[in-house]
C-alpha positions as CSV (number, residue, x, y, z in Angstrom):
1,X,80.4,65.1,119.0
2,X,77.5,64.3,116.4
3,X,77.4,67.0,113.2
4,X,73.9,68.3,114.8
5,X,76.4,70.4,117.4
6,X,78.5,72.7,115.6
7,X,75.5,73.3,113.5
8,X,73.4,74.3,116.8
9,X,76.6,76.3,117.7
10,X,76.8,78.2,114.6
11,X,73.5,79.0,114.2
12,X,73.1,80.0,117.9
13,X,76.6,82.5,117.3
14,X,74.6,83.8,113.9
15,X,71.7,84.9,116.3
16,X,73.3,86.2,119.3
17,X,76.3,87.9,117.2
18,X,73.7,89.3,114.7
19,X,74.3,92.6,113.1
20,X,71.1,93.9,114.3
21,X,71.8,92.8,117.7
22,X,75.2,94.1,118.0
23,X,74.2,97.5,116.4
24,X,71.5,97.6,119.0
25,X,74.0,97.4,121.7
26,X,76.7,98.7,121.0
27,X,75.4,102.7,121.0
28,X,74.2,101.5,124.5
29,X,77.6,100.8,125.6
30,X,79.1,104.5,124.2
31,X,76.3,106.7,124.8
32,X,76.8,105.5,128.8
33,X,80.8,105.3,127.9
34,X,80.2,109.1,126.5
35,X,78.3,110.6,129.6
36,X,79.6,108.9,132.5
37,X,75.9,108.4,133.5
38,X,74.0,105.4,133.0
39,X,70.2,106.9,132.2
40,X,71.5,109.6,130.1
41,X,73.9,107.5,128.2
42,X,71.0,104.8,127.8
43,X,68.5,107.0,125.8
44,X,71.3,108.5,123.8
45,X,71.9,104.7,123.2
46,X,68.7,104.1,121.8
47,X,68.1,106.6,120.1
48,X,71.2,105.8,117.8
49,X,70.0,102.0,118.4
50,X,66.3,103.2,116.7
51,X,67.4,104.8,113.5
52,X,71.0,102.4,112.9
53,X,69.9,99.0,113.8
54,X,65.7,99.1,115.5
55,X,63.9,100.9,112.5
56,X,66.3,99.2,109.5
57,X,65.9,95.7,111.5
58,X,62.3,96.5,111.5
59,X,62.2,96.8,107.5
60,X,63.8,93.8,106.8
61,X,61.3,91.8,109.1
62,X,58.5,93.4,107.4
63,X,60.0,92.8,104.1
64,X,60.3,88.5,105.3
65,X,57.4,88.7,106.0
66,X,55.6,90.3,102.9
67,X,58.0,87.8,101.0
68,X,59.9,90.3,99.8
69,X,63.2,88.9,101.1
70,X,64.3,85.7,101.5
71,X,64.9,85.9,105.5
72,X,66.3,88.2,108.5
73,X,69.8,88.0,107.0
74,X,69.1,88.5,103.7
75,X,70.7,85.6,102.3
76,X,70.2,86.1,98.2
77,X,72.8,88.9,97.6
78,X,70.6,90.5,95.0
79,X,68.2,91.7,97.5
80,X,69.9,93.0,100.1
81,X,71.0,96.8,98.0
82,X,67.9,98.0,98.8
83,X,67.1,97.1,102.4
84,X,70.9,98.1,103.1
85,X,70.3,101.8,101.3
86,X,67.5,102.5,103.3
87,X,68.8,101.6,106.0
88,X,71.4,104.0,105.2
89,X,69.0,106.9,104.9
90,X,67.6,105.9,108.2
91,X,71.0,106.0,110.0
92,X,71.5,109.2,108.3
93,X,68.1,110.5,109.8
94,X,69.4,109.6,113.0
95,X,72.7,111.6,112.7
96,X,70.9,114.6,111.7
97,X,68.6,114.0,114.5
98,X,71.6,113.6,117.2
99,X,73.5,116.6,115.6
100,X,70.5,118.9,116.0
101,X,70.3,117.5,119.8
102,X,73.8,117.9,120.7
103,X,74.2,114.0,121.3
104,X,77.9,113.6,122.6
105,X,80.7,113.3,120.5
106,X,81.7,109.8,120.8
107,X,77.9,108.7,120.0
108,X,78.0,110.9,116.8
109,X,81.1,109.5,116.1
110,X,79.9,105.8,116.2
111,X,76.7,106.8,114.0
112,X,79.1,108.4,111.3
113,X,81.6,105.1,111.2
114,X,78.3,102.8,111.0
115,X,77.2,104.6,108.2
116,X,80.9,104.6,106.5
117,X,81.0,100.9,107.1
118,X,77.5,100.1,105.4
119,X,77.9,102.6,102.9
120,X,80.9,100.4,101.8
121,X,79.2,97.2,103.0
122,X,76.1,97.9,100.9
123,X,78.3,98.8,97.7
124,X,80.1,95.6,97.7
125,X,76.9,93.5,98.5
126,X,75.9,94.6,95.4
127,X,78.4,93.1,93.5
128,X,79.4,90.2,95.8
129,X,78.0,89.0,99.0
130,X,80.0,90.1,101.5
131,X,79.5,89.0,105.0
132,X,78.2,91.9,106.9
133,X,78.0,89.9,110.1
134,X,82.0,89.6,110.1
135,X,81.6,93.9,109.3
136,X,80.0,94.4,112.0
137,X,81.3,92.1,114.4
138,X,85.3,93.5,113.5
139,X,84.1,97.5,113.5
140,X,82.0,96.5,116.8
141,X,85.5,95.1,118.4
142,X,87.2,98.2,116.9
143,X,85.2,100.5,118.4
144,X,85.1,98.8,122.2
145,X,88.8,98.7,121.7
146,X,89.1,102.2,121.2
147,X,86.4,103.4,123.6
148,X,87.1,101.2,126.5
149,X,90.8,100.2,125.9
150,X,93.5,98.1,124.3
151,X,91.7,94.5,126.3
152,X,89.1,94.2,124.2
153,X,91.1,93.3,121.4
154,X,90.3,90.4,122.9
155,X,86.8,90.2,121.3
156,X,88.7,89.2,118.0
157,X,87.8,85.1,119.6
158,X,83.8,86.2,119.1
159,X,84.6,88.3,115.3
160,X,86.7,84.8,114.7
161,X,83.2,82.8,116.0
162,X,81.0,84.6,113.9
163,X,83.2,84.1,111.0
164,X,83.4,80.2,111.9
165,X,79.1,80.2,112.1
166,X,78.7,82.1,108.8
167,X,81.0,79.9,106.8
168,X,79.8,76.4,108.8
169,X,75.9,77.1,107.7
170,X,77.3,78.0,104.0
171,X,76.1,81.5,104.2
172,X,79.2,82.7,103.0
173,X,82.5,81.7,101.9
174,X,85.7,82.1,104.0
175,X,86.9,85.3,101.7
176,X,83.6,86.6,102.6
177,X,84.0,86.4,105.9
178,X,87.6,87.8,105.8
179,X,86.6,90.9,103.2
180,X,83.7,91.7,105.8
181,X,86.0,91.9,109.0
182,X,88.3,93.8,106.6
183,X,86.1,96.4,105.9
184,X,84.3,96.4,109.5
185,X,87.9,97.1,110.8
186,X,89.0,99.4,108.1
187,X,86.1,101.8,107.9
188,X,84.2,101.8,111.6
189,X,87.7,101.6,113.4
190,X,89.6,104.0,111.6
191,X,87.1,106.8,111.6
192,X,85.9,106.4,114.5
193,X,89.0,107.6,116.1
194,X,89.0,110.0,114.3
195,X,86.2,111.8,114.9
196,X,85.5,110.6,118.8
């Protein structure tokens, strides 16, 4: 196996396993989880999906390509507070937006524990780069675990994966990897359950 193929392999899990990508999905998977019904729970979906991942995604894209930032994942630490706090206030627009609809309670639920987690993710980042692919890939296995049962605790191979990728292209450092799944799992899990 040449050194070009776990390179291939980590960048191709740092795309696919993406915190954009994964916080796209992932209301998807609840809103149709929440309502038993696969159209409703679809635009329920996306409209968590536009204001937690589409819109902030969006921004960050713009701001790459105004050269603003240094790329999608915001590799310099010292600009990612502000693209992360908006994004907060965009999430937050989209809870009030849900609330005032009556979105179900186990959508609402998700919004609030994505917010939690990237409240705390974007304080950290702002001190020290903490890997918010490894956040969101632990409070996205969290959340499926609770939701859709105990089995997919097995998604712990892909947060593991992502890990791997982020710390094989020297995007982050193994403790920045474990502090993110740390926090993904002890914010979005926790409350979560709570309030589903």
């Amino acid at each position: 196996m040449t050194k070009a193929f776990p390179n291939r392999l980590a960048r191709l899990l740092t795309e696919v396993f993406a915190p954009a990508v994964l916080a796209s999905l992932l209301p998807l998977v609840i809103g149709v989880h929440a309502t038993g019904s696969v159209p409703r729970g679809l635009a329920w979906g996306l409209l968590a999906s536009l204001f937690s991942a589409i819109l902030p995604y969006t921004l960050i894209w713009y701001g790459v390509r105004r050269g603003r930032l240094s790329d999608r994942h915001i590799g310099h630490r010292e600009q990612r507070t502000k693209p992360l706090a908006v994004g907060l206030v965009l999430v937050l627009v989209g809870l009030g937006l849900q609330l005032a609809l009556h979105a179900p309670r186990e959508l609402v639920a998700l919004v609030v524990a994505h917010f939690l987690g990237g409240l705390v993710a974007t304080v950290v980042n702002h001190f020290w780069k903490l890997s918010v692919h490894a956040a969101v890939a632990a409070g996205t296995m969290a959340v499926l675990a609770l939701a859709l049962g105990p089995a997919l605790l097995s998604t712990a191979v892909l947060v593991a994966a992502v890990g791997w990728s982020r710390v094989r292209l020297r995007d982050h450092t193994t403790p920045q990897v474990i502090a993110g799944a740390v926090v993904g799992l002890l914010t979005t899990g926790p409350v979560f359950a709570l309030l589903r």
